[in-house]
N, C-alpha and C positions, 0 to 999 in steps of 0.2 A: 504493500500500500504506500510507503515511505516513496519510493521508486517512484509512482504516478503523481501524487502530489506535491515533491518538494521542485522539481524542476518548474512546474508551473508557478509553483509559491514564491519561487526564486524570481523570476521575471518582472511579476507582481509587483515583488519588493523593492524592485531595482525601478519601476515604472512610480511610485510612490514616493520614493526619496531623490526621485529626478525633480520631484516638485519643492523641493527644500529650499533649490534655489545653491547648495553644495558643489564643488567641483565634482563634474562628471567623471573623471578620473576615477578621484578618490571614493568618491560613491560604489565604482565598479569594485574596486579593490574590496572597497568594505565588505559589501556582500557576499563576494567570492569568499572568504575568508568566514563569515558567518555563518554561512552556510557549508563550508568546506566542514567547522565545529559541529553545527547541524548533522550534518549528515555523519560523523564520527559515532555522534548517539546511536543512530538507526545501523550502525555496523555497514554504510554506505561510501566512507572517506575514511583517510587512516592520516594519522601526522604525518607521516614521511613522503604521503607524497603533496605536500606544499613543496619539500625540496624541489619537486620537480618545476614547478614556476621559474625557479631560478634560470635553468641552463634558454626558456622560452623565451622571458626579460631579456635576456643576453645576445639574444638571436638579434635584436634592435639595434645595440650597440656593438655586433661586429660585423654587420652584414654588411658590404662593402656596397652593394645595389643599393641600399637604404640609405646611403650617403647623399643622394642624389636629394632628397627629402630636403633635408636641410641647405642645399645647394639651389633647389627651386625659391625654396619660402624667401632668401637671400634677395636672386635674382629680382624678384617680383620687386622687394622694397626697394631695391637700388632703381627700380626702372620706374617706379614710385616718385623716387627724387630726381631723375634725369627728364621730368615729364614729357615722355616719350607717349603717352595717352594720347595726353591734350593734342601732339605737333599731327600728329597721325589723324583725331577723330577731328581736327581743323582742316586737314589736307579734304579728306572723305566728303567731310562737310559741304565745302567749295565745290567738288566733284560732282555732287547728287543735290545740289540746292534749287535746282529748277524740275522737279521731280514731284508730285503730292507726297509726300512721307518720305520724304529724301531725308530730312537729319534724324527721322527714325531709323529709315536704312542703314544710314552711316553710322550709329550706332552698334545696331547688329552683325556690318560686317567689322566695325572695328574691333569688336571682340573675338571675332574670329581671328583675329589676325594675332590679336596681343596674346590669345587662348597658346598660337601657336609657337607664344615665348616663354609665357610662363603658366601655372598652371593653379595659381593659387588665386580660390573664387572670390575669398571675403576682401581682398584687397581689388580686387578687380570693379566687384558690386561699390565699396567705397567711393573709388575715384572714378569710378565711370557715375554715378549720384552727384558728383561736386561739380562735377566738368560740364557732362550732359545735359544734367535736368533744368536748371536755370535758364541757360539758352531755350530749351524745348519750349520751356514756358514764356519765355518772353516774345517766340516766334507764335506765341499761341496755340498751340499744342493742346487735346484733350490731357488734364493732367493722366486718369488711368492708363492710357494710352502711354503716356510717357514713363510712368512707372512700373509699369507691367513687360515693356520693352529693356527696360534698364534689368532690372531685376534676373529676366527671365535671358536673356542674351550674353550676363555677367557668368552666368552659369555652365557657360557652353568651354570654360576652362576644366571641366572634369572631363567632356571626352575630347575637346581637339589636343592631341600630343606636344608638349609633355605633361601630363598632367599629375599631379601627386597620388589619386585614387589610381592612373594606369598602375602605377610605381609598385601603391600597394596591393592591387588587384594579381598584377605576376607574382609578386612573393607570397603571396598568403596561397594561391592554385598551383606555383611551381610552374610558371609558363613563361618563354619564350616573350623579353621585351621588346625585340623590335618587331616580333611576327602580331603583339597586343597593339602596339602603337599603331604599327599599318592600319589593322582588323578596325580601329577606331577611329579612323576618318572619313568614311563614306558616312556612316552614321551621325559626328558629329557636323557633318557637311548636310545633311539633307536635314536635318533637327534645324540647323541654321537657316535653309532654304525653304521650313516649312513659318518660322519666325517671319522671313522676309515677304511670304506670297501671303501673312495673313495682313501684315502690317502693308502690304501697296493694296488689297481689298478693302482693308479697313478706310483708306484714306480715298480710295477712288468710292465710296460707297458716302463715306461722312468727308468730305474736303474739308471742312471747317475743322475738323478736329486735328490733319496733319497737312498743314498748309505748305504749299509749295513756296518758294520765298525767292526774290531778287536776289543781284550780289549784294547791294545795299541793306535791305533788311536780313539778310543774314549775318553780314558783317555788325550792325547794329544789335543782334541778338547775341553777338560772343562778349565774354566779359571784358573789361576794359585790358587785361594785360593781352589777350589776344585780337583786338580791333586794328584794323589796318588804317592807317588814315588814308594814303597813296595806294589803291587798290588796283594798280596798274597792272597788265597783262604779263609783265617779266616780274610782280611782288607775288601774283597769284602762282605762275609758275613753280617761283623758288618755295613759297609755302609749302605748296605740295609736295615735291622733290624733297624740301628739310623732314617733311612729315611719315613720306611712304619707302625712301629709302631707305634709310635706318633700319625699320619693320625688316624687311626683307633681308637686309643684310643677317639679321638677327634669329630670323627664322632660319634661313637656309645653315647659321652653324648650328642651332641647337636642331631643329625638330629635318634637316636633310641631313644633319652628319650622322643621326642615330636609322633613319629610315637609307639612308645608303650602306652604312656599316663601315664607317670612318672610324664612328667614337660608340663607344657604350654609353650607354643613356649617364651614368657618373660624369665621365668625362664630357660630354656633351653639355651636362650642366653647370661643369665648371669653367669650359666654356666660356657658355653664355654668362655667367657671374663677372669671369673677364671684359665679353664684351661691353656687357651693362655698366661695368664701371668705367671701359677706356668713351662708353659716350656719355658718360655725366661729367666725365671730367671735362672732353672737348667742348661741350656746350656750357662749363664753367659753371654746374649746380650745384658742386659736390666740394665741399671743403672739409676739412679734418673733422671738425662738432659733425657736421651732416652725416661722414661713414662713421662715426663713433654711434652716432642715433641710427644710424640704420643696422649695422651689427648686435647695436644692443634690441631693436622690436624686432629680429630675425630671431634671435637670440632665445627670447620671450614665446613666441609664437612656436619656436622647436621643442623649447620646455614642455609649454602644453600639450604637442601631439606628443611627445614620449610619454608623459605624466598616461594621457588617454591610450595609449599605444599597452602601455604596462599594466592598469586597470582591467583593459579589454580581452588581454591576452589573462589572465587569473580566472576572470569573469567566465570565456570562453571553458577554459580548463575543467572547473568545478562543475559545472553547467554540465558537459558530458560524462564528468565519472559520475554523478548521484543519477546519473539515465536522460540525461535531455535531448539523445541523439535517440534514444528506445522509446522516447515518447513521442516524439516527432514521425518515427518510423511504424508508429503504434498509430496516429494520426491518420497519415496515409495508408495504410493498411484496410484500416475502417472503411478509409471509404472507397476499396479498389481502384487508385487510380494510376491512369497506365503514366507513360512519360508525359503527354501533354497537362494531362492533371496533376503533375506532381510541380511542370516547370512553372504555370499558370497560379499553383497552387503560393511557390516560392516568392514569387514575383508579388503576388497580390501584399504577401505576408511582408515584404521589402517594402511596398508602396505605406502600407498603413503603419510600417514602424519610421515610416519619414514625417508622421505628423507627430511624433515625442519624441524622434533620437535626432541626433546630428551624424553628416554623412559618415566621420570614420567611426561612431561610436556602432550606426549599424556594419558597416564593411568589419569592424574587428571584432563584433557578436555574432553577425548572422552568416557571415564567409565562411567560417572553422565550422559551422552543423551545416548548412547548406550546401557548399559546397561538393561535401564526397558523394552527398547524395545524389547531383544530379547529374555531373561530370562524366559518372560508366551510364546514363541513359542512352538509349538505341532509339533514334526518331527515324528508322527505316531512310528511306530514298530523300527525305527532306533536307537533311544533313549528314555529311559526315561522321560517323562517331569519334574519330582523333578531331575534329572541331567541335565541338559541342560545348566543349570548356568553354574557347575563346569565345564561341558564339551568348552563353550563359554571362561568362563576364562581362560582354558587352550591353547588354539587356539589363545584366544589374546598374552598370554603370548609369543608364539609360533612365533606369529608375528613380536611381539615388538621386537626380538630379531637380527631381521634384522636392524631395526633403528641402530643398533651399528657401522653397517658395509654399508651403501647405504649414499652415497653423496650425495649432497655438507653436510651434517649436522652428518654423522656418528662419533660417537668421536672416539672410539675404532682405524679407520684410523687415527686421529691426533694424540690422544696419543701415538702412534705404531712411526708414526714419530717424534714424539717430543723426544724421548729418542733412536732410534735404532743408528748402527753406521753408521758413514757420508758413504756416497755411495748408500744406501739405498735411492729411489726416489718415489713419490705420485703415478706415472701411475703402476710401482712394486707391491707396495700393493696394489690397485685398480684391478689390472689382478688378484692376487692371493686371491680377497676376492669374486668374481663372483663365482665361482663352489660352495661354501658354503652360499650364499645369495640362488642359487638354490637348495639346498641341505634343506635348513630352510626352503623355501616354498612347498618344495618336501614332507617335515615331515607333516606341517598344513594339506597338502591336506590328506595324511597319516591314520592322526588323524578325521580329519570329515569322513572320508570313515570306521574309524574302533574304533567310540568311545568307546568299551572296552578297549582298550589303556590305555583310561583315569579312568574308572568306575571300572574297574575289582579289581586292587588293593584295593582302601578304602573300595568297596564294603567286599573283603573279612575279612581284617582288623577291620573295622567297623558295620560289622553285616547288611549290606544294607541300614545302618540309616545312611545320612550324619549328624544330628542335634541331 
């Protein structure tokens, strides 16, 4: 009996004292530990094997691929200070301003672009809020509209490479980083593409809401340090040029030297940590105080995911010796379901744990039971079974991406309000993040219905060998 109810009671617990308002971390650890005691009594857990937490914890700080981790989060803040954003979604801007929904668009593709340098979302959601949304609004923009595009396009650095969740999505399944990275671009390209085909209906259906704008009133709607006064055909040129090649130069060492097989995804990010700093320094943003402030909130932010990193893996641990894998499998069992009922099954259970968890806390919970389950499924003629991982990983990813944007626990909504300007209110961004939550679940289904999406790239890149 101990067996059936403590795994469930476990979760419970952990879904309860998420409400504390307690580091999430610490929270995980606690109960793993409490219930590791727990189950001691029911002759379920023994002390020694806590020891075994240890050599798991340790897997973090020597895995040599997880370095990259801390080399992304870097990246992001240095390119943070070098505002590489702004020069970029100013170029875009100029490019797509005679368009109905052109500085939405340029929006959605600048995230694509910046997705494809670094891969860190809350920093992305931030400054794409500071930069973006005031202009939007000042060109007249429906706010939802503007918020629900920031939001939901901010997010699209979990699947275009390199992304932190790719990072820890191969370590956690044991797969194959540059055959995950490829697997992850068609999908995070057509996610993007279905962003862009809703927001040019949106604006050709409502024009009032994403107004097409002259050069003058768009130049009028950028903040004072970006307004041109001399808006001359060789100022707009060089704008551009300052804006879109950088991007490019940037992308092609981090996200083409790892999809050509130059660099490992480490070295690739060290890389780009290089590049990111030799262009803050040429554009003269970067002085000694600035990389001390930027090493130290890199610094902070690595804390935290090792803190969750360490928690999750305990959590994980304890969860399957007291039977949380025999419950699960007990689960399905009941209610005979073949591989589409178990992948649908997983998937749904992912969706609904993004409206309380944050993305690594489910990827470091529900990865370790989910995973081996569904990885030896046989979906016949549909897929491959040595693809079935990549294709499962990318679906989850897929998923996960909704957790940014679904209440009460989405952060990408707080951060959005924690910096936008005063007037801006909760139920605003909540209406304008629902078309793009169905949008993300629109693509998963997308993706299981056409897993070449995901296989076709590596496949060809790769020689059909993910390994």
């Amino acid at each position: 009996m101990a067996e059936i109810i403590l795994p469930p009671l476990m979760f419970l617990t952990l879904l309860g004292l998420m409400l504390t308002g307690y580091s999430i971390g610490i929270i995980l650890g606690g109960v793993a530990i409490l219930f590791g005691f727990i189950g001691m009594a029911f002759d379920l857990f023994r002390m020694v094997e806590f020891f075994n937490l240890v050599p798991r914890v340790w897997f973090f700080a020597e895995n040599l691929q997880l370095v990259a981790v801390p080399l992304l989060i870097l990246m992001g803040v240095m390119l943070e200070r070098s505002r590489l954003a702004q020069d970029l979604l100013l170029a875009l801007g100029l490019l797509l301003r005679g368009i109905p929904g052109g500085t939405a668009l340029s929006v959605t593709i600048m995230s694509v672009l910046f997705a494809a340098i670094t891969g860190v979302v809350g920093a992305s959601v931030i400054v794409m809020t500071l930069i973006a949304l005031p202009p939007m609004l000042r060109a007249g923009y429906d706010p939802p509209l503007a918020l629900g595009t920031i939001a939901a396009s901010s997010t699209l650095g979990i699947m275009i490479p390199p992304s932190i969740l790719l990072v820890f999505l191969c370590e956690m399944l044991q797969i194959s980083y540059g055959y995950l990275f490829a697997a992850a671009i068609y999908p995070g390209l057509c996610l993007a593409g279905l962003y862009i085909l809703y927001i040019a209906t949106h604006a050709f259906l409502r024009p009032g809401s994403a107004p097409k704008l002259s050069l003058q009133q768009f130049l009028d709607a950028q903040p004072p340090e970006h307004r041109v006064i001399d808006p001359s055909r060789g100022k707009i040129v060089l704008l551009v040029a300052q804006g879109i090649i950088p991007t490019a130069i940037l992308i092609m060492l981090v996200m083409g030297s790892v999809l050509s097989g130059i660099f490992t995804v480490t070295e690739s990010a060290a890389v780009g940590v290089l590049g990111a700093l030799v262009l803050a320094l040429l554009r003269r943003r970067l002085d000694f105080s600035g990389l001390q402030e930027s090493l130290t909130r890199a610094s902070m932010t690595i804390g935290m995911v090792a803190l969750l990193f360490i928690g999750a893996t305990a959590f994980a641990y304890v969860f399957r010796v007291l039977g949380g894998d025999e419950a699960i499998l007990a689960l399905i069992n009941i209610g005979a379901l073949d591989a589409w009922g178990v992948l649908l099954l997983v998937i749904g259970l992912i969706f609904l744990m993004g409206f309380f968890f944050d993305v690594l806390e489910i990827l470091l919970i529900a990865l370790p039971i989910f995973g081996p389950i569904v990885a030896p499924l046989d979906f016949g003629d549909h897929i491959a079974q040595a693809d079935v991982v990549y294709w499962f990983a990318i679906l989850v990813a897929l998923t996960l991406q909704t957790s940014f944007l679904t209440p009460p626990m989405g952060l990408s909504l707080f951060y959005i309000k924690g910096v936008a300007p005063e007037g801006i209110s909760m139920r605003q961004i909540y209406v304008g993040i629902i078309p793009f939550v169905l949008l993300q679940m629109g693509c998963v289904a997308l993706v299981m219905w056409q897993p070449n999406l995901v296989v076709s790239l590596p496949k060809l890149l790769f020689d059909s060998k993910p390994f």
